[in-house]
VORO-918257 format. One record per residue: residue in one letter; x, y, z of N, C-alpha, C in turn; residue number from 1. Coordinates in Angstrom, 1 decimal, padded with zeros to 4 digits. Each point is the difference from the previous one (the first is absolute). Layout:
a  X  Y  Z  X  Y  Z  X  Y  Z  NUM
...
This chain:
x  -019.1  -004.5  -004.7  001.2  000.4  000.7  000.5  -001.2  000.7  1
x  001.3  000.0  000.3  000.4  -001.2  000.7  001.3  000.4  000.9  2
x  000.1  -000.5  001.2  000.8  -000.1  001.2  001.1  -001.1  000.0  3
x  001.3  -000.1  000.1  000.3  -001.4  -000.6  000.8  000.0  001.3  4
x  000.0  -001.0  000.6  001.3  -000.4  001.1  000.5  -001.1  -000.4  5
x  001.2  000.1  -000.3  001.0  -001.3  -000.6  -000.1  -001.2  000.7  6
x  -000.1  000.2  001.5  000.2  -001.5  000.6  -001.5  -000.2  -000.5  7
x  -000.8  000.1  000.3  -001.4  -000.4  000.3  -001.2  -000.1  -001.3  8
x  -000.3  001.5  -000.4  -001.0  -000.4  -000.7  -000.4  001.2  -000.9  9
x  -000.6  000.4  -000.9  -000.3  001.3  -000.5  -002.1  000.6  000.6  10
x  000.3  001.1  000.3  -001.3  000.3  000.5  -000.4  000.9  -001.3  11
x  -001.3  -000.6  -000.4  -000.7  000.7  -001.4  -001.0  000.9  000.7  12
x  -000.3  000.9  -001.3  -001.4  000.8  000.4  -000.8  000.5  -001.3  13
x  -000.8  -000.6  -000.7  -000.7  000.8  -001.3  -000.6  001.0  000.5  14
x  000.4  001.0  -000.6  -000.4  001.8  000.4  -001.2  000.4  -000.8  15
x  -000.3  -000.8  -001.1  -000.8  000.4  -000.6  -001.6  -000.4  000.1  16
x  000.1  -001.3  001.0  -001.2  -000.9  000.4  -000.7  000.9  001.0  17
x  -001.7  000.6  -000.2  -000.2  000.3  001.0  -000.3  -000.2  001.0  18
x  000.3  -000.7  000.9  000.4  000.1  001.4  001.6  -000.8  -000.2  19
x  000.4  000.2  -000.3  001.7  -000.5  000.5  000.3  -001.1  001.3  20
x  001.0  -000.6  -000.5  000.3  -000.8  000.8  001.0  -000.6  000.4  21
x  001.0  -000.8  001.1  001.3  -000.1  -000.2  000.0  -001.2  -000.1  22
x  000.9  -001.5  -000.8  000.2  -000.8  000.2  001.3  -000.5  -000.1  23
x  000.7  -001.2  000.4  001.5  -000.4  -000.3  000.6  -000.5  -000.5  24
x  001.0  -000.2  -000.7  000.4  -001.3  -000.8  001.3  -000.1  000.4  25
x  000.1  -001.4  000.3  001.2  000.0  001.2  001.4  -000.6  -001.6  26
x  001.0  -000.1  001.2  001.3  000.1  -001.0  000.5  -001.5  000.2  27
x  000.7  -000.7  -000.4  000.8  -001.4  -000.2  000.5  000.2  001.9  28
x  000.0  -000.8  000.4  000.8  000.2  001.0  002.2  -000.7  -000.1  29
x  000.9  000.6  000.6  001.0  -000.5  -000.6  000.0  -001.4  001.1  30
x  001.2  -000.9  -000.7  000.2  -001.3  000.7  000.3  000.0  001.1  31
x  001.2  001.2  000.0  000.6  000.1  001.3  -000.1  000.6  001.0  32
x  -000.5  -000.2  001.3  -000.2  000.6  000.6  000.2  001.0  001.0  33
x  001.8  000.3  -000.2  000.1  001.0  001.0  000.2  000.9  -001.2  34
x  -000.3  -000.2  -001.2  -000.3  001.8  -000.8  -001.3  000.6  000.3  35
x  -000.7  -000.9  000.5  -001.5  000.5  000.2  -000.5  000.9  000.3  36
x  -000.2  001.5  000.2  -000.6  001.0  000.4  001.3  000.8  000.4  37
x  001.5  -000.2  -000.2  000.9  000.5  000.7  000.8  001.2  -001.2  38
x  -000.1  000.8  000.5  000.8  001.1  -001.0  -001.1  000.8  -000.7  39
x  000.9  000.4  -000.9  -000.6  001.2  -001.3  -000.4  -001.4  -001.1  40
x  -001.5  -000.7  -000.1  -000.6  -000.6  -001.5  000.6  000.3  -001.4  41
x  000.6  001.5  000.0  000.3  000.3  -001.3  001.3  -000.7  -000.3  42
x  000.6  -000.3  001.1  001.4  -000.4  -000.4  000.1  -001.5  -000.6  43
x  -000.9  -000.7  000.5  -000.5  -001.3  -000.5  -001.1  -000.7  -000.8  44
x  -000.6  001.2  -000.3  -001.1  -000.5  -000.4  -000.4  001.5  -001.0  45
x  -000.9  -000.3  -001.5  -000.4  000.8  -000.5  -001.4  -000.8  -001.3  46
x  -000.8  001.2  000.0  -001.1  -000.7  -000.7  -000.3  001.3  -001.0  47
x  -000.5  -000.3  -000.8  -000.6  001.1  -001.7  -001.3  -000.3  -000.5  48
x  -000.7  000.7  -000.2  -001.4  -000.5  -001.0  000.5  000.2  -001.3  49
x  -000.1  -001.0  -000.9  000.1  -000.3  -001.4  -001.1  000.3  -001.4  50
x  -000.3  001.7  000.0  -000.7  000.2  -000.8  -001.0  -000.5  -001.0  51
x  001.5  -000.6  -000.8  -000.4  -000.9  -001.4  -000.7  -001.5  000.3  52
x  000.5  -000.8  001.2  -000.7  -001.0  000.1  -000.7  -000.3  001.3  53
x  -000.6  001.7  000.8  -001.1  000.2  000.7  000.4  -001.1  001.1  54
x  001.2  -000.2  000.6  000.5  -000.8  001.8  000.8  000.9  -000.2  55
x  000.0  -000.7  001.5  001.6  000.1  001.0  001.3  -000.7  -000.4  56
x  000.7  000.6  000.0  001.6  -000.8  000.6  000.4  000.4  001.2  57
x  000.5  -001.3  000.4  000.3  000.4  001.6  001.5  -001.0  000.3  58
x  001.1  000.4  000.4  001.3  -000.4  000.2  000.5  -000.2  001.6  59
x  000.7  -001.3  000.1  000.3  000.1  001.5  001.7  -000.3  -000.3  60
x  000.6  000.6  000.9  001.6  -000.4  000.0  000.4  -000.3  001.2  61
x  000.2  -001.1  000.2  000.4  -001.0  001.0  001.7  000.0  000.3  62
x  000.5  000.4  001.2  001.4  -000.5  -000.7  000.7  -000.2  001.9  63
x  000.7  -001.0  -000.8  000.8  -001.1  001.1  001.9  000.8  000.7  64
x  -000.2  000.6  001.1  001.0  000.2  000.2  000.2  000.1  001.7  65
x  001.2  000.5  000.6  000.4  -000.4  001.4  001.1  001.4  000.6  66
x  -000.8  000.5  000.8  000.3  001.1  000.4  001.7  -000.4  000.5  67
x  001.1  001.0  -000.3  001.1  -000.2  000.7  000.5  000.9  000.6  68
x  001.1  000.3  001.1  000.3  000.2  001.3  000.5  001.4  -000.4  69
x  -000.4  001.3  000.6  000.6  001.3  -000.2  -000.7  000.7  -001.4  70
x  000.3  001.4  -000.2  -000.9  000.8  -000.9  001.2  -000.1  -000.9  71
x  -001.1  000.4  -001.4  001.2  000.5  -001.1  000.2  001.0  000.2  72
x  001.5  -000.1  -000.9  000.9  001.0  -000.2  -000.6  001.5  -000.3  73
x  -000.2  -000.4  -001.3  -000.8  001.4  -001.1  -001.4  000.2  000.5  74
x  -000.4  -001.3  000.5  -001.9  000.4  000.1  000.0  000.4  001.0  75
x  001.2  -000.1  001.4  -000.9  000.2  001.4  -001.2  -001.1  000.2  76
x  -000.3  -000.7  -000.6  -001.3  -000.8  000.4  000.2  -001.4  000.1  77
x  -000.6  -000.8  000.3  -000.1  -001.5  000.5  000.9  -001.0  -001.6  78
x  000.7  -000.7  000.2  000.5  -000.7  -001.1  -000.9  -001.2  000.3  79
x  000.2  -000.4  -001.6  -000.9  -001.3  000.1  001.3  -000.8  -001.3  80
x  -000.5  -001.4  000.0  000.6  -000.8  -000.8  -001.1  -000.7  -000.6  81
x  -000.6  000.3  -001.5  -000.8  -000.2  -001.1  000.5  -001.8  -000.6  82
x  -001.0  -000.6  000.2  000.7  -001.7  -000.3  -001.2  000.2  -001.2  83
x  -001.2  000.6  -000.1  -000.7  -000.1  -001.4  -001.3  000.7  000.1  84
x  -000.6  -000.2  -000.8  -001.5  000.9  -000.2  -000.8  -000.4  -000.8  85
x  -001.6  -000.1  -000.1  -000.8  -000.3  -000.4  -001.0  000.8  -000.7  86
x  -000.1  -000.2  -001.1  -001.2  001.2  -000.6  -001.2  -000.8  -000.5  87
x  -001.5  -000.1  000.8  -001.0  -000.2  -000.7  -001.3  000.6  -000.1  88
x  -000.1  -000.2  -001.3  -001.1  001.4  -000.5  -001.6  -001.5  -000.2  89
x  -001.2  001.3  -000.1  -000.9  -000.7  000.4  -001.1  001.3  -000.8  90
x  -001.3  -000.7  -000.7  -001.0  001.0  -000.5  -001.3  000.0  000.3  91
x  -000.7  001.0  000.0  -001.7  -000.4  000.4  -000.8  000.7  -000.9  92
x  -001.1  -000.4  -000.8  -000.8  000.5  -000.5  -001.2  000.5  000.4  93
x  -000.2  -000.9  001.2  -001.5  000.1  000.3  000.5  001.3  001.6  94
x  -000.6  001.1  000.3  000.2  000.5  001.2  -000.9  -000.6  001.1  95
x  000.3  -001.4  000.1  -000.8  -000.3  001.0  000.5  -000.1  002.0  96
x  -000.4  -000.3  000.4  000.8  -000.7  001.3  000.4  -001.1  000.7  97
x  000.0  -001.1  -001.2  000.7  -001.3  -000.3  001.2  000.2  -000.2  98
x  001.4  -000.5  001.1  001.2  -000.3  -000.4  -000.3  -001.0  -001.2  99
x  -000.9  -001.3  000.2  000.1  -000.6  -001.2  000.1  000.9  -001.2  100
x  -000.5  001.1  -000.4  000.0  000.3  -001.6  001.4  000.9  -000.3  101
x  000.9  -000.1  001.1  001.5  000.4  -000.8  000.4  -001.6  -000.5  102
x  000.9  000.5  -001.1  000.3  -001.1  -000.9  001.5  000.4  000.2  103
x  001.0  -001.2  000.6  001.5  000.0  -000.1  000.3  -000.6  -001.3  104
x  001.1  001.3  -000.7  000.7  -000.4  -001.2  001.0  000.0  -000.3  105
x  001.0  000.7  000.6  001.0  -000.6  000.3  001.2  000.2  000.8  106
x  000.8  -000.8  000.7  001.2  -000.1  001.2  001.2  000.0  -000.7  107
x  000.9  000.8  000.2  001.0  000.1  -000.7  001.1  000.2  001.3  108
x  001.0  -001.1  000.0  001.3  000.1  001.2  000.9  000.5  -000.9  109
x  000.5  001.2  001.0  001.5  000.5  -000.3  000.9  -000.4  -000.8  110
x  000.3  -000.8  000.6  000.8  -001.1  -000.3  000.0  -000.7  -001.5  111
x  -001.2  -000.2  -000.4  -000.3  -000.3  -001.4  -000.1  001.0  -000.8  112
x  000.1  001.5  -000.1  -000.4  000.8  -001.0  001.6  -000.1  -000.4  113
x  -000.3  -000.2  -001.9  001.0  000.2  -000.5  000.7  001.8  -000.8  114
x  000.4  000.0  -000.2  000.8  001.0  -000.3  000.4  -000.2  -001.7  115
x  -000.8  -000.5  -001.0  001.1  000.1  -001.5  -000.1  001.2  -000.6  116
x  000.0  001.4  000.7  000.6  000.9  -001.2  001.3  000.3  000.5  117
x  001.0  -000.1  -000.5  001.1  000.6  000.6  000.0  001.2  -000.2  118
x  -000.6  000.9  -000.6  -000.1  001.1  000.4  -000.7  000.6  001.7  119
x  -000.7  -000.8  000.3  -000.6  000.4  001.2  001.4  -000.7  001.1  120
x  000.1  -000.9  -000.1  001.0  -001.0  000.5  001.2  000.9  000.0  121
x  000.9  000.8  -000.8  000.9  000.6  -000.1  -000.5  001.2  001.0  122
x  -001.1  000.8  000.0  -000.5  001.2  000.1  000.4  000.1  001.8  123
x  -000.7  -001.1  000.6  -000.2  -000.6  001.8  001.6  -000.3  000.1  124
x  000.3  -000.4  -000.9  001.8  -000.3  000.6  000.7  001.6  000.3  125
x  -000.2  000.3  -001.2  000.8  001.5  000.0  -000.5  001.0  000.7  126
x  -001.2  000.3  000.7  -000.6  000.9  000.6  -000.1  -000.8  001.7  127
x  000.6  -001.1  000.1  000.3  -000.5  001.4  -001.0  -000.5  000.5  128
x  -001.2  -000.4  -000.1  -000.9  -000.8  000.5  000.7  -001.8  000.1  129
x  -000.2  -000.3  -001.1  001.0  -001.5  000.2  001.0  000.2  -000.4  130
x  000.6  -000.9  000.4  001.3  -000.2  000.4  000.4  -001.7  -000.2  131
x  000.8  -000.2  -001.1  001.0  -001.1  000.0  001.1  -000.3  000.2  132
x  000.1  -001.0  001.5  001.7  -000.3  000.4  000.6  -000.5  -001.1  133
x  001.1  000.4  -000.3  001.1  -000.6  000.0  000.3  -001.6  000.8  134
x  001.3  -000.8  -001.4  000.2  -001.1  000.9  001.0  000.3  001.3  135
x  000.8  001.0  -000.1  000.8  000.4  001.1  -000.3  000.8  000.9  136
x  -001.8  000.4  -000.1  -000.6  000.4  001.1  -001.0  -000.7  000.9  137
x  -000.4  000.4  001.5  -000.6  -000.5  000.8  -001.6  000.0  -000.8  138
x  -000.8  -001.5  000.4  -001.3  000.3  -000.5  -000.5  000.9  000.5  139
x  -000.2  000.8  001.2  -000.5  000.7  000.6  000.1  001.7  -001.2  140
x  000.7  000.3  -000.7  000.3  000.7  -001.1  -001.0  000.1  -000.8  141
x  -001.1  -001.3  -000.3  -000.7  -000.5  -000.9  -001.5  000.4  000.4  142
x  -000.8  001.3  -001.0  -001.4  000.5  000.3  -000.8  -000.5  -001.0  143
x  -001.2  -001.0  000.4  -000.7  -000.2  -001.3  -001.3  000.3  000.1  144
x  -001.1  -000.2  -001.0  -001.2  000.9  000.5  -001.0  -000.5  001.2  145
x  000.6  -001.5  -000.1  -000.8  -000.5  001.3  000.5  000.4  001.8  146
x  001.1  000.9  -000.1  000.8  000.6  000.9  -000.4  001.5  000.8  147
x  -000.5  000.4  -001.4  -000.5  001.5  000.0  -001.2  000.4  001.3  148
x  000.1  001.2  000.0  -001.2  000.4  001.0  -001.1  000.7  -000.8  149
x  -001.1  -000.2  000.0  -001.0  -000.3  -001.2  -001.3  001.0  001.2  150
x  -000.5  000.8  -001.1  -001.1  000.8  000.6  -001.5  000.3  -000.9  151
x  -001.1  000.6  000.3  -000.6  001.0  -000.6  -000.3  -001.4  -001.4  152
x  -001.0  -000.9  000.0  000.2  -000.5  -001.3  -001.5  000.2  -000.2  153
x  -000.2  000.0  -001.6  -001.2  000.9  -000.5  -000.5  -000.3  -001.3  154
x  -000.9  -000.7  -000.3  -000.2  -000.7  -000.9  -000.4  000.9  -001.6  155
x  000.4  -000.7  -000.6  -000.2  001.1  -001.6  -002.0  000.8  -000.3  156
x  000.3  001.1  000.0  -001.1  000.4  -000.8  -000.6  -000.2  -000.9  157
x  000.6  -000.9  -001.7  -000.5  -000.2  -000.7  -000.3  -001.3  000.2  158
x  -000.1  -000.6  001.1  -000.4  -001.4  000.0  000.6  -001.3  -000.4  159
x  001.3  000.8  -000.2  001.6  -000.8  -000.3  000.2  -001.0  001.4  160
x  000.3  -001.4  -000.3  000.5  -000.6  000.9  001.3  000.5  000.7  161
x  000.3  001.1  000.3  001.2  000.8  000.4  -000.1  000.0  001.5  162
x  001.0  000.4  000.5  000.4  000.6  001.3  001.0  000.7  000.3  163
x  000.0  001.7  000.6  000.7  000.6  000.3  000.8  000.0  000.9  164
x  000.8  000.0  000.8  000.3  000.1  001.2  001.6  000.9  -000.4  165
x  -000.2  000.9  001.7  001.6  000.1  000.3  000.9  -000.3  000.4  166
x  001.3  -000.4  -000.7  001.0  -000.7  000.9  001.0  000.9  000.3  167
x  000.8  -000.5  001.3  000.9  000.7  000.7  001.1  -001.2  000.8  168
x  001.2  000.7  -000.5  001.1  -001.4  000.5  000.2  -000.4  001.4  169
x  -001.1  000.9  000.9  000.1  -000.4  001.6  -001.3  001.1  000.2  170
x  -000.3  -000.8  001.2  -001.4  000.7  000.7  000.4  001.7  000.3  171
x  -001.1  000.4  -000.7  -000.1  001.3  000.1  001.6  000.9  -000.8  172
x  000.5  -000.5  -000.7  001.4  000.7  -000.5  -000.6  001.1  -001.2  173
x  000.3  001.4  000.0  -000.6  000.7  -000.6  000.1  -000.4  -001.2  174
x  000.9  -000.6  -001.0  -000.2  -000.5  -000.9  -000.4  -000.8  -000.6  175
x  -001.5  000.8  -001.2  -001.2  -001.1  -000.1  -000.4  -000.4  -001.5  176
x  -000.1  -001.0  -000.2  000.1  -000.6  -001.5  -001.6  -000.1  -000.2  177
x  -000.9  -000.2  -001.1  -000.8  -000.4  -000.7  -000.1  -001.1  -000.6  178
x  -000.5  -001.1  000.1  000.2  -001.0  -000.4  -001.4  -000.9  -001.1  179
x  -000.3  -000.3  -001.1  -001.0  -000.4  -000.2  -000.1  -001.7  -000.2  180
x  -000.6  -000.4  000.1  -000.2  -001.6  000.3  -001.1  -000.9  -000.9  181
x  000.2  000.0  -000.9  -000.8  -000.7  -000.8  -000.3  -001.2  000.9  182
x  -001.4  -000.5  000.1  -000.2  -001.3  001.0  -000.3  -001.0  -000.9  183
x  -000.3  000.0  -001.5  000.3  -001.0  -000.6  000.7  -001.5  000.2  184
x  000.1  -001.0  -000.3  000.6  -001.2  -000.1  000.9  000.3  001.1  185
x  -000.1  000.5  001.3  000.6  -000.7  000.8  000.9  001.6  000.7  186
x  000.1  000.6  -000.6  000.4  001.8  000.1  001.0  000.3  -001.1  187
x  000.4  001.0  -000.6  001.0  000.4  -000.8  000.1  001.7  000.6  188
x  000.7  000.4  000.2  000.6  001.3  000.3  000.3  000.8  -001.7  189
x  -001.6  000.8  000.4  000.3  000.9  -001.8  000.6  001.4  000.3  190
x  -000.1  000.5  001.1  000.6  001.3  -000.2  000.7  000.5  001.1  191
x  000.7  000.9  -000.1  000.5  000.8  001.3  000.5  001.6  -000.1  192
x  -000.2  000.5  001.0  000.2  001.4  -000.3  000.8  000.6  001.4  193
x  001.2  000.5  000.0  000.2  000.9  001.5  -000.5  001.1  000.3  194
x  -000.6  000.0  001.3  -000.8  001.3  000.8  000.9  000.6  000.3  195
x  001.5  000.1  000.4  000.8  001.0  000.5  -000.4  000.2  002.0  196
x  000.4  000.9  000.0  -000.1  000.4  001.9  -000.8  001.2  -000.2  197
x  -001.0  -000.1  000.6  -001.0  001.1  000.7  001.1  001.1  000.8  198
x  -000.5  001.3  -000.1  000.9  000.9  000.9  -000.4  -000.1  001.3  199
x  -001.4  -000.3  000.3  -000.3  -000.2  000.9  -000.6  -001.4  000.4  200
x  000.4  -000.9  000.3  -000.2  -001.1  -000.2  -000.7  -001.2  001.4  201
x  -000.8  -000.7  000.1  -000.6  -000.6  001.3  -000.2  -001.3  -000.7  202
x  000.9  -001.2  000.7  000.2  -001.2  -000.9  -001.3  -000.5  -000.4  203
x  -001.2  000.4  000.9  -001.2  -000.7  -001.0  -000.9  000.7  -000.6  204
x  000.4  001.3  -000.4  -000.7  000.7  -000.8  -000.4  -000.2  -001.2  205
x  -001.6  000.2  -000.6  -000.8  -000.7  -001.2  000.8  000.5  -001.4  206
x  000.6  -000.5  -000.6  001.1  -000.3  -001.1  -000.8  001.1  -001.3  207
x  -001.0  -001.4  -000.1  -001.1  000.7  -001.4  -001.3  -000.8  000.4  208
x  -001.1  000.7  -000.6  -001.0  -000.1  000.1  -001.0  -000.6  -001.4  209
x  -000.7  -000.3  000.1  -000.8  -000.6  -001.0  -000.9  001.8  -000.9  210
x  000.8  -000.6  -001.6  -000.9  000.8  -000.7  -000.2  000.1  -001.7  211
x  -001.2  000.2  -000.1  -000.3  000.2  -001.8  000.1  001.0  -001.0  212
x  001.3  000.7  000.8  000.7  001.4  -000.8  000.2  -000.3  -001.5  213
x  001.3  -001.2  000.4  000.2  -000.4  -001.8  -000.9  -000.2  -000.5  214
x  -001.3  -000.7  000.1  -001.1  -000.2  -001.1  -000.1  001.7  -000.8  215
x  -000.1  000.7  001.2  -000.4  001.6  -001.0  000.8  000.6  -000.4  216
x  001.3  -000.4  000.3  001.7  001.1  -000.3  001.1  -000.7  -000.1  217
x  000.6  -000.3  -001.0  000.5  -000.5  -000.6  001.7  001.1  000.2  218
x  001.1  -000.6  000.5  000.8  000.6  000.5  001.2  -001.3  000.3  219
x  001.2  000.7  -000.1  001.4  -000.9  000.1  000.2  -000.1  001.8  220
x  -000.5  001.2  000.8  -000.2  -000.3  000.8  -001.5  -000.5  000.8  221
x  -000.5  -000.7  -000.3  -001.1  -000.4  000.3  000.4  -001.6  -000.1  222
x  -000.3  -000.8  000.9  000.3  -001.6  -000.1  -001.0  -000.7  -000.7  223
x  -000.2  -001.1  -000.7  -000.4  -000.7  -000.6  -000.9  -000.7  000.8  224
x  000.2  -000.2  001.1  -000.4  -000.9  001.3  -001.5  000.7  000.1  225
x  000.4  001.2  000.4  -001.7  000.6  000.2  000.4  000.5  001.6  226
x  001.3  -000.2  000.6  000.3  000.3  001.3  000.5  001.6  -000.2  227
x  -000.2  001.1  000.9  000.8  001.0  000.5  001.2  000.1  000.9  228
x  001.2  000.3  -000.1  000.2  000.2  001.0  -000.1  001.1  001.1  229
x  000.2  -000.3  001.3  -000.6  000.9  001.2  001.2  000.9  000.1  230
């Protein structure tokens, strides 16, 4: 069995050893340090065990922005201004208690994830996530994914260099996108999906959850990803 606290560390216990025991295996720590211990872990941070190739994935999302003056409109809640974000995933095979034995694989900036399906590309424009000015409009018009407010990121279950995350076009705005992130060559954005608005809704409420449904049930509604939504 295992205990996992996002900032810190996972607390194990083999149930089946007779006398039992607890030990820990601690987590990557992130770079920056006023995310450190502050908030809800889930919103920044998420980890999976990998069946097929017996580790961990473990994801951190870093992201660079600057609180501004008065609440939002629609959120009621603190506005922020998103200048970028950072996704880096990391694996362990061995459950030891050596940070040495996580292995970083790869960093992917906002900023560089490209976009070539125009189908996905068409999809974020017309359902209002991004947004492209016009030459006769103010840049400030202009939403790109390195802009976005980015949550909840969660690394693939089949052991896919993937990453999940949800995006939302301002902190806490009920409307919440799906985003998947190939971290390949530098990032490529392979999929997206809209969540719609919760009737009841609490801007950091857990989106979806990690699961191996589709392996056993095969369904149009069931995601490919191996994620649920909540």
């Amino acid at each position: 069995m295992g205990w996992v606290d996002l900032w810190h560390g996972i607390l194990l216990c083999d149930v089946l050893e007779t006398e039992p025991s607890l030990r820990a295996v601690p987590l990557p720590s992130p770079s920056v340090d006023k995310v450190w211990g502050i908030g809800d872990p889930v919103q920044r941070r998420g980890i999976a065990f990998v069946r097929g190739k017996g580790c961990l994935k473990f994801v951190h999302l870093e992201i660079a922005d600057a609180r501004l003056p008065g609440m939002g409109h629609e959120t009621k809640a603190p506005s922020f201004r998103v200048d970028g974000w950072t996704l880096t995933t990391w694996s362990k095979n061995v459950m030891s208690d050596s940070l040495e034995d996580w292995h970083k694989e790869c960093v992917v900036e906002a900023s560089g994830i490209t976009i070539d399906d125009m189908a996905i590309s068409q999809f974020l424009e017309d359902s209002g996530l991004l947004r492209t000015s016009l030459s006769n409009q103010p840049k400030a018009e202009q939403r790109n994914l390195h802009n976005l407010s980015m949550y909840q990121p969660l690394p693939c279950l089949s052991g896919e260099d993937i990453v999940y995350l949800v995006a939302r076009e301002k902190n806490r705005h009920p409307k919440a996108w799906i985003l998947a992130v190939d971290m390949k060559s530098g990032g490529r954005l392979k999929g997206a999906a809209y969540f719609g608005i919760p009737s009841e809704y609490s801007g950091y409420s857990v989106v979806y959850r990690p699961s191996e449904i589709s392996k056993i049930y095969e369904s149009d509604q069931v995601h490919e990803s191996g994620y649920c939504l909540s």
